[in-house]
FIMARFI-63053 format. One record per residue: residue number from 1; residue in three letters; x, y negated, z of N, C-alpha, C in turn. Coordinates in steps of 0.1 Angstrom, whole numbers, plus 5000, padded with zeros to 4 digits. Layout:
BEGIN
n NUM, res ALA, nX X, nY Y, nZ Z, caX X, caY Y, caZ Z, cX X, cY Y, cZ Z
...
END
This chain:
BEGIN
n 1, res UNK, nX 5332, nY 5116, nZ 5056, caX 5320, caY 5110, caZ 5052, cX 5323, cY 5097, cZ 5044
n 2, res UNK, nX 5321, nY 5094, nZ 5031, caX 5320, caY 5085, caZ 5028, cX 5309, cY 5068, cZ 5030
n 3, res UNK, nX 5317, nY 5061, nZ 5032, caX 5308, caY 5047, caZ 5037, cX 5303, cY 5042, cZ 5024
n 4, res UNK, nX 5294, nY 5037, nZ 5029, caX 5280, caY 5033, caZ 5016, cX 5291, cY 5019, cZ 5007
n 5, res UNK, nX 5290, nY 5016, nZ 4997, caX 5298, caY 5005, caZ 4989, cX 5291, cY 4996, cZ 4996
n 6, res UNK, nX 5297, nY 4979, nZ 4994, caX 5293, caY 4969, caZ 4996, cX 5280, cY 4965, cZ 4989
n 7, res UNK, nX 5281, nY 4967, nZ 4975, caX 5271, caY 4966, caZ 4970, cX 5253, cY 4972, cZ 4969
n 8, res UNK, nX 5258, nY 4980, nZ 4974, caX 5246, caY 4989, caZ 4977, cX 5233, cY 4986, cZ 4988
n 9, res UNK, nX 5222, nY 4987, nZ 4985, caX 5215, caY 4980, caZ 4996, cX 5211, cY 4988, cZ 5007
n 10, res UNK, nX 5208, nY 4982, nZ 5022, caX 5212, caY 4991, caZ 5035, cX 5200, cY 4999, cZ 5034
n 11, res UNK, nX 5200, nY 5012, nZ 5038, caX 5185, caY 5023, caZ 5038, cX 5177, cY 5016, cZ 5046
n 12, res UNK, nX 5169, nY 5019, nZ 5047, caX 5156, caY 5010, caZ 5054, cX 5149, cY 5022, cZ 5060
n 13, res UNK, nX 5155, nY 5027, nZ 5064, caX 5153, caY 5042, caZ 5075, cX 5153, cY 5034, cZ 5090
n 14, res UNK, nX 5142, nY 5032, nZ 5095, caX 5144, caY 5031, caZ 5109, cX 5142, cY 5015, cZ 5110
n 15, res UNK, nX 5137, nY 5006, nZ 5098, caX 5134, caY 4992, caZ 5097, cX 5115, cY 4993, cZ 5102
n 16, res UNK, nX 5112, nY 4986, nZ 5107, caX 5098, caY 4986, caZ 5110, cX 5097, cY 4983, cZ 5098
n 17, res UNK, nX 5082, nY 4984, nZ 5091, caX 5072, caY 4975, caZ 5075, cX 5071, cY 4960, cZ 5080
n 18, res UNK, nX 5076, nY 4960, nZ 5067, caX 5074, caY 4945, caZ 5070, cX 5060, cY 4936, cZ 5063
n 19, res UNK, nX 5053, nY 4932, nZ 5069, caX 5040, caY 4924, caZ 5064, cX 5043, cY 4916, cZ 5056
n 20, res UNK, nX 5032, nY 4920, nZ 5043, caX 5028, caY 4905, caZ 5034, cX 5028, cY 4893, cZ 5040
n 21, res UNK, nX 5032, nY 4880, nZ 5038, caX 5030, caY 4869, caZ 5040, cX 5023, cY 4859, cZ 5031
n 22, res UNK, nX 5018, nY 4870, nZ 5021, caX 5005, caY 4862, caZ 5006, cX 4993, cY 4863, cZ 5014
n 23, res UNK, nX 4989, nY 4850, nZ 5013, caX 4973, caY 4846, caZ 5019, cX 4965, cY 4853, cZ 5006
n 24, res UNK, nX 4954, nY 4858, nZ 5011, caX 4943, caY 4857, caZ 5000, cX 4937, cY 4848, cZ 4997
n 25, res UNK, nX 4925, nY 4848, nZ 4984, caX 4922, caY 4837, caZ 4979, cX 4908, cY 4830, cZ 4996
n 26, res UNK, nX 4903, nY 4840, nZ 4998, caX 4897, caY 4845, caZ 5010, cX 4901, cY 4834, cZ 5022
n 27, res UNK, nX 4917, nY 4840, nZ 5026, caX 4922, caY 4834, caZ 5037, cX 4928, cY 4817, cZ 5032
n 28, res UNK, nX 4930, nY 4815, nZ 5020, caX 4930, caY 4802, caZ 5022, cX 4917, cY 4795, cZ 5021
n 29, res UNK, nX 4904, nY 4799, nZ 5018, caX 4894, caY 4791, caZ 5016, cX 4893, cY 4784, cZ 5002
n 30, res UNK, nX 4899, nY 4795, nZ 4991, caX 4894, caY 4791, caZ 4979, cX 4885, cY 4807, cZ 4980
n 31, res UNK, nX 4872, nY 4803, nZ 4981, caX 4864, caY 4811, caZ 4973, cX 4854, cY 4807, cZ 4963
n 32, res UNK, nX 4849, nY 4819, nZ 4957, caX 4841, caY 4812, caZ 4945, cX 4833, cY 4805, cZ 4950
n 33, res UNK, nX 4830, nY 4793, nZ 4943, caX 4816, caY 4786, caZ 4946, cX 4802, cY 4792, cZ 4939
n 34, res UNK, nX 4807, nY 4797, nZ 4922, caX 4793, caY 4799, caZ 4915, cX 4797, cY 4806, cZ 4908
n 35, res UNK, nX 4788, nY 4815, nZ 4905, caX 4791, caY 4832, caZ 4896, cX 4792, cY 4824, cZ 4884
n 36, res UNK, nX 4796, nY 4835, nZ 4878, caX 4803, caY 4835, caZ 4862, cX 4791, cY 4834, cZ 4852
n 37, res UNK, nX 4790, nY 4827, nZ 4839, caX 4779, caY 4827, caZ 4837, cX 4777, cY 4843, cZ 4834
n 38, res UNK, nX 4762, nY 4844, nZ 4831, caX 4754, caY 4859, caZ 4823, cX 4754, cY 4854, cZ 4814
n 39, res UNK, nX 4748, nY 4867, nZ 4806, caX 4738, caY 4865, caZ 4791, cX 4729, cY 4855, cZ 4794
n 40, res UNK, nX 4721, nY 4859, nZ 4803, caX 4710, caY 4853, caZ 4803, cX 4708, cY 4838, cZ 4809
n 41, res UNK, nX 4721, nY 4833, nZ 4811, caX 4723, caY 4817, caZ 4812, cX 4731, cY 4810, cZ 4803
n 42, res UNK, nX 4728, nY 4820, nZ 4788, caX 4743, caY 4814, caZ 4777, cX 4730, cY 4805, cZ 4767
n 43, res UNK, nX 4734, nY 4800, nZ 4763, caX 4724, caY 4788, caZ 4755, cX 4726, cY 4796, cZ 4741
n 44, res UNK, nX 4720, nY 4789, nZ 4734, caX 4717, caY 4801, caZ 4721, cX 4729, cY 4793, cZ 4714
n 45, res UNK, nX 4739, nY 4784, nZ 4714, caX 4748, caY 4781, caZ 4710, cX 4762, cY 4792, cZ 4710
n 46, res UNK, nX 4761, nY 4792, nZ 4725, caX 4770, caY 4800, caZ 4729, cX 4769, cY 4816, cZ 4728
n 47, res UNK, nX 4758, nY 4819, nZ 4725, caX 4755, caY 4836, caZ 4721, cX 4758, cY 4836, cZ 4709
n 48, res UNK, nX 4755, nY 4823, nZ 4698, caX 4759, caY 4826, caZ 4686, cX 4775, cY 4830, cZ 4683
n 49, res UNK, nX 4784, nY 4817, nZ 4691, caX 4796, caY 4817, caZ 4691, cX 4803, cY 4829, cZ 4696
n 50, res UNK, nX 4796, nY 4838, nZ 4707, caX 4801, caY 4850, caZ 4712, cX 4797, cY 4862, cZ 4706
n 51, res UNK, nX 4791, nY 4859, nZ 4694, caX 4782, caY 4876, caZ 4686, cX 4773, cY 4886, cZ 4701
n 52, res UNK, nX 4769, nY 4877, nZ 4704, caX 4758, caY 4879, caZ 4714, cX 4746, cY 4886, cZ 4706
n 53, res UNK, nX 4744, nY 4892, nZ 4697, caX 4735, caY 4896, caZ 4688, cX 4719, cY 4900, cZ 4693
n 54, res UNK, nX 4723, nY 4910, nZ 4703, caX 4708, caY 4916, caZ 4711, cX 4701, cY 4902, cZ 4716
n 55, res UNK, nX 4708, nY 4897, nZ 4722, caX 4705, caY 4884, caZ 4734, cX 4697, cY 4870, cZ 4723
n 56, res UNK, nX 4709, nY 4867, nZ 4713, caX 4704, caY 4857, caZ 4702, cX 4691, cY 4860, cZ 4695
n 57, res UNK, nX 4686, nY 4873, nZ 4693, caX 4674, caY 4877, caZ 4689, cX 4661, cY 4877, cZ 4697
n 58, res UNK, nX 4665, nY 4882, nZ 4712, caX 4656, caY 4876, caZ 4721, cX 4652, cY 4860, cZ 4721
n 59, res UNK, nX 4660, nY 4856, nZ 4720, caX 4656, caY 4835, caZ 4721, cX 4652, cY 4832, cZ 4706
n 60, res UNK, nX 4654, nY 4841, nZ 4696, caX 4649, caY 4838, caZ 4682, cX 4635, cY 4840, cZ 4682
n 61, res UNK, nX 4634, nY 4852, nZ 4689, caX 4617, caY 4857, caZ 4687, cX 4608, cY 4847, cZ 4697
n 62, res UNK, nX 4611, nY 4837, nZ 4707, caX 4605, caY 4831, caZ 4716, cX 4596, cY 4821, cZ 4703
n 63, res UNK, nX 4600, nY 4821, nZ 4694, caX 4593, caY 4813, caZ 4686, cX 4596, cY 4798, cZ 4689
n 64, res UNK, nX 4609, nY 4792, nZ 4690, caX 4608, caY 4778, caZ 4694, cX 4614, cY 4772, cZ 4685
n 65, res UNK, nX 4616, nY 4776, nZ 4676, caX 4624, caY 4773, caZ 4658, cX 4639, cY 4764, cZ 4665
n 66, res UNK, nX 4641, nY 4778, nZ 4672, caX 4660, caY 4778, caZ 4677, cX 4665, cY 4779, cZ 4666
n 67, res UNK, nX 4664, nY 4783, nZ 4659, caX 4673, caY 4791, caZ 4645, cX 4683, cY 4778, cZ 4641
n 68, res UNK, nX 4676, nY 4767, nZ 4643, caX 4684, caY 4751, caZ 4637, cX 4689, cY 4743, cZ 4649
n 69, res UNK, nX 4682, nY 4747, nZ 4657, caX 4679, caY 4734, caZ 4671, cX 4704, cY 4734, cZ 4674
n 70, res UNK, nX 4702, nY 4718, nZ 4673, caX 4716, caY 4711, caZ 4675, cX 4717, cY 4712, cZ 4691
n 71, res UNK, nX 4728, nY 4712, nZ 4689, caX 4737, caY 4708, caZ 4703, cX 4740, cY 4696, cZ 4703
n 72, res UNK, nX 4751, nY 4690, nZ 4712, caX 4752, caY 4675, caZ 4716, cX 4761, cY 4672, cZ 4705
n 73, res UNK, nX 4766, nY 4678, nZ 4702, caX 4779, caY 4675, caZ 4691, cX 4768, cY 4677, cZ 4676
n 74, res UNK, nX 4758, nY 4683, nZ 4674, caX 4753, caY 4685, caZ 4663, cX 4755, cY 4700, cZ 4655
n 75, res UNK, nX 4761, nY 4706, nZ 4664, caX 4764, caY 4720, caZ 4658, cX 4749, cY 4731, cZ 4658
n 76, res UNK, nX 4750, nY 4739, nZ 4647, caX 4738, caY 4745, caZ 4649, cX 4744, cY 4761, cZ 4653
n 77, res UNK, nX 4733, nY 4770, nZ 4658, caX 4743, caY 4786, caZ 4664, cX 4747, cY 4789, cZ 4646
n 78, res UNK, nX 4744, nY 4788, nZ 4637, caX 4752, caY 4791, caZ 4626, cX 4768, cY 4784, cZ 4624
n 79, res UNK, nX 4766, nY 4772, nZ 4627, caX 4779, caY 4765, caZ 4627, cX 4788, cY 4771, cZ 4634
n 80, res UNK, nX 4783, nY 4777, nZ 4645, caX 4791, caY 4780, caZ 4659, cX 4799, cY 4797, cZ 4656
n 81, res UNK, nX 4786, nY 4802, nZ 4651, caX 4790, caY 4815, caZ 4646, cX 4796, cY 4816, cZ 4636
n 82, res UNK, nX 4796, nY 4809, nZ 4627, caX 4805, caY 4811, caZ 4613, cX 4818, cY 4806, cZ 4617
n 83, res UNK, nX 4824, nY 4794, nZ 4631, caX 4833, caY 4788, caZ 4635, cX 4838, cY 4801, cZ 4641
n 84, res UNK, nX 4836, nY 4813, nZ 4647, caX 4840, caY 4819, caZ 4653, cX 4844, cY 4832, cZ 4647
n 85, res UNK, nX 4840, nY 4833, nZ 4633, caX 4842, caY 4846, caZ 4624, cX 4831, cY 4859, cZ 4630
n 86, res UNK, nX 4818, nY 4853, nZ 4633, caX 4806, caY 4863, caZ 4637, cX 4798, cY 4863, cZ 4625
n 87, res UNK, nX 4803, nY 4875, nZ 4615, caX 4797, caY 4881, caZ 4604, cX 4785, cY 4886, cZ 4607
n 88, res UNK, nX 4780, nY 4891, nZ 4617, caX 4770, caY 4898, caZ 4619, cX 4760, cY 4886, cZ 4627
n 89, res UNK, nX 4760, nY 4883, nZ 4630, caX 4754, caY 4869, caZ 4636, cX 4757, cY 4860, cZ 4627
n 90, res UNK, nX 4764, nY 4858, nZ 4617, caX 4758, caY 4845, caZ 4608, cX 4750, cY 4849, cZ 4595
n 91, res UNK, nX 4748, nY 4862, nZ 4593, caX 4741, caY 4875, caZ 4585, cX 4729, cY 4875, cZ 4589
n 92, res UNK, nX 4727, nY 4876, nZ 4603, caX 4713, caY 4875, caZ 4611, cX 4705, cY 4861, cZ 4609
n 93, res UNK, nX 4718, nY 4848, nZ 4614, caX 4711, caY 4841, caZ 4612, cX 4706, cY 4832, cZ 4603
n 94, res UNK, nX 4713, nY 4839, nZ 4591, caX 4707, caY 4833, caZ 4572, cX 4691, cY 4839, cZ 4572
n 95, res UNK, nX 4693, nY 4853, nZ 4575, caX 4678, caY 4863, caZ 4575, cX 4669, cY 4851, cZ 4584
n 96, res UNK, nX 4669, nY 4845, nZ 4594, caX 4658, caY 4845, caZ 4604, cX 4660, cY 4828, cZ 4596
n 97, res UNK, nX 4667, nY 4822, nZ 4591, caX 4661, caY 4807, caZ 4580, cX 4672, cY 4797, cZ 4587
n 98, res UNK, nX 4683, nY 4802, nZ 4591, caX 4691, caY 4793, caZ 4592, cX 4697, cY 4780, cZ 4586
n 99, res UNK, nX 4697, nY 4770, nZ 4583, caX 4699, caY 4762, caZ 4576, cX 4714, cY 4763, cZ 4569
n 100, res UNK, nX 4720, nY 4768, nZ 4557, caX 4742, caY 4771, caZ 4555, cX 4744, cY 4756, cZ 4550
n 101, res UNK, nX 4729, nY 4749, nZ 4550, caX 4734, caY 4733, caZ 4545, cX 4735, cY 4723, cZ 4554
n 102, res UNK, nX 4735, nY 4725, nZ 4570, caX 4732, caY 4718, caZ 4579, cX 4747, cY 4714, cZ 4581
n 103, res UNK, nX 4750, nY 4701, nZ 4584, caX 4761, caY 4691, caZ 4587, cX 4761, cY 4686, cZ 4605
n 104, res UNK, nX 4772, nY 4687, nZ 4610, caX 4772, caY 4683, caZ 4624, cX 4774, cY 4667, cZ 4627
n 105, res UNK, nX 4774, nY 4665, nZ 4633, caX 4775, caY 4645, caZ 4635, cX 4790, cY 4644, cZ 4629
n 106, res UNK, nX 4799, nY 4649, nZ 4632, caX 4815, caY 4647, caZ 4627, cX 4812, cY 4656, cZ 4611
n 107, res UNK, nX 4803, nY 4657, nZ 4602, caX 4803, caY 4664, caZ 4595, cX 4811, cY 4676, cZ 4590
n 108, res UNK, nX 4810, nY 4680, nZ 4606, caX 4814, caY 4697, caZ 4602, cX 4804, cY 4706, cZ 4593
n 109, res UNK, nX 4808, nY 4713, nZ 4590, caX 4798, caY 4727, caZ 4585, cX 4804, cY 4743, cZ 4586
n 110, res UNK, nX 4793, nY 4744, nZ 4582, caX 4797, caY 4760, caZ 4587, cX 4809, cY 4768, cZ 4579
n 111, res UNK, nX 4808, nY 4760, nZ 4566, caX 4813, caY 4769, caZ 4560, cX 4827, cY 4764, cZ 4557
n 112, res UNK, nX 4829, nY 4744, nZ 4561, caX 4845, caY 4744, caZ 4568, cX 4851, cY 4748, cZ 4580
n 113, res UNK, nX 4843, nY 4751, nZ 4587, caX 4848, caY 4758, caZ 4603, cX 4850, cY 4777, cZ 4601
n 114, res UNK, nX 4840, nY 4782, nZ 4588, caX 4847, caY 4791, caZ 4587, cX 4857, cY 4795, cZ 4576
n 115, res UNK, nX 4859, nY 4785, nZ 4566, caX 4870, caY 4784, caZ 4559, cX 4887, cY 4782, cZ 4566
n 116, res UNK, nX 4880, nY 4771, nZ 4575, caX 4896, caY 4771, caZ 4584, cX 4900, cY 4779, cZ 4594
n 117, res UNK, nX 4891, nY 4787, nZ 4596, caX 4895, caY 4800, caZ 4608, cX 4897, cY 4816, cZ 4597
n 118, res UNK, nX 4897, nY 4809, nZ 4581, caX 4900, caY 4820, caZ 4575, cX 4891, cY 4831, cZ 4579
n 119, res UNK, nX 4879, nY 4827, nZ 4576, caX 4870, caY 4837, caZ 4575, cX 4865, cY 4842, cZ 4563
n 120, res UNK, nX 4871, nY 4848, nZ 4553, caX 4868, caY 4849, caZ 4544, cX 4854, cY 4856, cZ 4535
n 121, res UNK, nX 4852, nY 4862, nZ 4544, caX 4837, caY 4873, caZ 4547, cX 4824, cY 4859, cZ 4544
n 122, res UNK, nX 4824, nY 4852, nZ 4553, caX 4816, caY 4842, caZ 4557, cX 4817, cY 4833, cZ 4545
n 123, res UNK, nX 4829, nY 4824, nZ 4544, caX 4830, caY 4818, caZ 4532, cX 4822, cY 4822, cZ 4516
n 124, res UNK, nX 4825, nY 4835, nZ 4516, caX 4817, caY 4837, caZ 4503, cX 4802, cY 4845, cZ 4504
n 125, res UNK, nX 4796, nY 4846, nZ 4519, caX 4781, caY 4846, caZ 4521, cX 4781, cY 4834, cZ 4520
n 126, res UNK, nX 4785, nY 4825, nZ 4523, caX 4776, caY 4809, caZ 4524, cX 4776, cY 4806, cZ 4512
n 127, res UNK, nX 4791, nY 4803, nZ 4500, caX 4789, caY 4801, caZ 4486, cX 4781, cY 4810, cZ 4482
n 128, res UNK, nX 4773, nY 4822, nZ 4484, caX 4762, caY 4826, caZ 4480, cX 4748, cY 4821, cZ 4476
n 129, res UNK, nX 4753, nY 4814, nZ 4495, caX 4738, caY 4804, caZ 4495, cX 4737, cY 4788, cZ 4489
n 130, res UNK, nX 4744, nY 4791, nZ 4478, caX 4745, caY 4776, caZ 4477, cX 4753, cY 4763, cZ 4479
n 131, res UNK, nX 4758, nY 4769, nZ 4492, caX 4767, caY 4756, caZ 4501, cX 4778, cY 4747, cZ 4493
n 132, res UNK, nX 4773, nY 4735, nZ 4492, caX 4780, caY 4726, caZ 4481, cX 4797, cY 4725, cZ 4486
n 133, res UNK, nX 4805, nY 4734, nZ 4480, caX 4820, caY 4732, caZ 4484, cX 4828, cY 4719, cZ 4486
n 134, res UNK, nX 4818, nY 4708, nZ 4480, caX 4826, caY 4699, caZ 4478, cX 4819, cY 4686, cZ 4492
n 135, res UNK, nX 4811, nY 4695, nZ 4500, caX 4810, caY 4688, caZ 4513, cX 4822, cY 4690, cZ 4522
n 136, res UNK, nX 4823, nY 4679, nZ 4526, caX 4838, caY 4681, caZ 4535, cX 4837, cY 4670, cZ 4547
n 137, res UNK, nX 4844, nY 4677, nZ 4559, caX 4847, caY 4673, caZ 4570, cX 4857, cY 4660, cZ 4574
n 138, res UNK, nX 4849, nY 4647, nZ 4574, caX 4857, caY 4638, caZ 4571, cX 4869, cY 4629, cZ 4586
n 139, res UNK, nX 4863, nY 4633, nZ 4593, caX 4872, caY 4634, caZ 4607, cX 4882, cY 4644, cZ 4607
n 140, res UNK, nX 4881, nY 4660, nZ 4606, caX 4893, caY 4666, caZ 4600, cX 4899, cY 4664, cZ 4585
n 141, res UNK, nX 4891, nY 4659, nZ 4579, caX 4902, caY 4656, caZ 4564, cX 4910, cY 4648, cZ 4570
n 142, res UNK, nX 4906, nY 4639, nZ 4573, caX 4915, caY 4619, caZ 4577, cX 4927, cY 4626, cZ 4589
n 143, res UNK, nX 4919, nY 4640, nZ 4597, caX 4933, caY 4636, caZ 4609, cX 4945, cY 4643, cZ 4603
n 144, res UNK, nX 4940, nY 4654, nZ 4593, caX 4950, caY 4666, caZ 4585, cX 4962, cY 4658, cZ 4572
n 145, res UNK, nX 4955, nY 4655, nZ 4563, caX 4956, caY 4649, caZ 4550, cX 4957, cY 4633, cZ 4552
n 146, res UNK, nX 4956, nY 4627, nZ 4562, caX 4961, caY 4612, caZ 4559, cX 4946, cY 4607, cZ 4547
n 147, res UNK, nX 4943, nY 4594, nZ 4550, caX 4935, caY 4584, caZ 4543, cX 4943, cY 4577, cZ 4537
n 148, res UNK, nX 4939, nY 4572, nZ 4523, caX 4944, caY 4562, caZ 4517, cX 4936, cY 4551, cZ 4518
n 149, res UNK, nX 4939, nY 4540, nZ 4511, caX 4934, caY 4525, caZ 4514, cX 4919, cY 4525, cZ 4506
n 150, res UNK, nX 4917, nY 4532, nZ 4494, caX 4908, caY 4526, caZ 4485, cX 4899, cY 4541, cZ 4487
n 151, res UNK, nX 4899, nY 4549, nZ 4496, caX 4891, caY 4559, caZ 4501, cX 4886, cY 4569, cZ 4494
n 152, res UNK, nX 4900, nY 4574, nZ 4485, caX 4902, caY 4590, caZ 4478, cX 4910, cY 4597, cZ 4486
n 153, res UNK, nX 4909, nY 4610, nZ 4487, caX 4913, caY 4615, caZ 4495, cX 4920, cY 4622, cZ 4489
n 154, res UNK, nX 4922, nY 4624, nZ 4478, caX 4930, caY 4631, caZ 4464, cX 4928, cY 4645, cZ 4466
n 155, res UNK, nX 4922, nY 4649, nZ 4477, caX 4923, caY 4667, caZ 4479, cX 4904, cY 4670, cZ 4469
n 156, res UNK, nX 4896, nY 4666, nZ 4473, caX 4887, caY 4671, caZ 4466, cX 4881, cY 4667, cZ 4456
n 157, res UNK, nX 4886, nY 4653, nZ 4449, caX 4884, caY 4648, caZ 4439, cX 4870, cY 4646, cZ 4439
END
């Protein structure tokens, strides 16, 4: 009969099972405190930003001229949605009177939040509508491109 090598590990024939020693989330007393949000607790910001489409139409039709209404930062659901590459929801919300000229307090816009996520679909619906290319985001210019002294920024002339 040959003897098993040293290396080999011992059969486990005739070992009792041996118990987990991982607590659940349960047994240690992390459980959830508060469910996950729904649809129906997403702010029309955040339905924009997630191509929430069905749901963003329900809060459009309530008639409360959501189509523009800002957030705390100043973003509108177009800004959010064109930030996020939601062609089909920033489509929707040009149709229902979206503003593509509206500016956020850090003067974001929609159509530099979807230029810098390379949304190129979006970019040229918005220069459709007009959107003055030569509006620019002056908290991301200054933190990307550096400020000069006498306040050209030499990128957009």
């Amino acid at each position: 009969m040959d003897s098993p090598s040293s290396s080999e590990p011992p059969a486990l024939d005739g070992f009792p099972l041996k118990h987990s020693n991982t607590l659940t989330n349960r047994q240690r007393g992390n459980e959830v405190s508060a469910l996950p949000a729904t649809l129906d607790t997403l702010s029309i910001h955040q339905l924009a930003a997630q191509g929430e489409l069905v749901q963003l139409k329900e809060h459009l039709r309530k008639g409360e001229n959501l189509v523009n209404k800002r957030d705390e930062r100043g973003f509108t659901p177009l800004i959010w949605a064109a930030a996020f590459g939601e062609i089909e929801t920033v489509r929707h919300l040009l149709e229902w009177g979206a503003d593509p000229h509206a500016l956020a307090k850090e003067r974001e816009s929609a159509l530099a939040l979807a230029s810098m996520g390379g949304y190129t679909d979006i970019v040229t619906l918005l220069l459709r509508r007009d959107v003055d290319i030569n509006t620019y985001d002056w908290v991301r210019l200054m933190g990307y491109w550096g400020y000069w002294d006498n306040g050209d920024t030499g990128i957009l002339g």
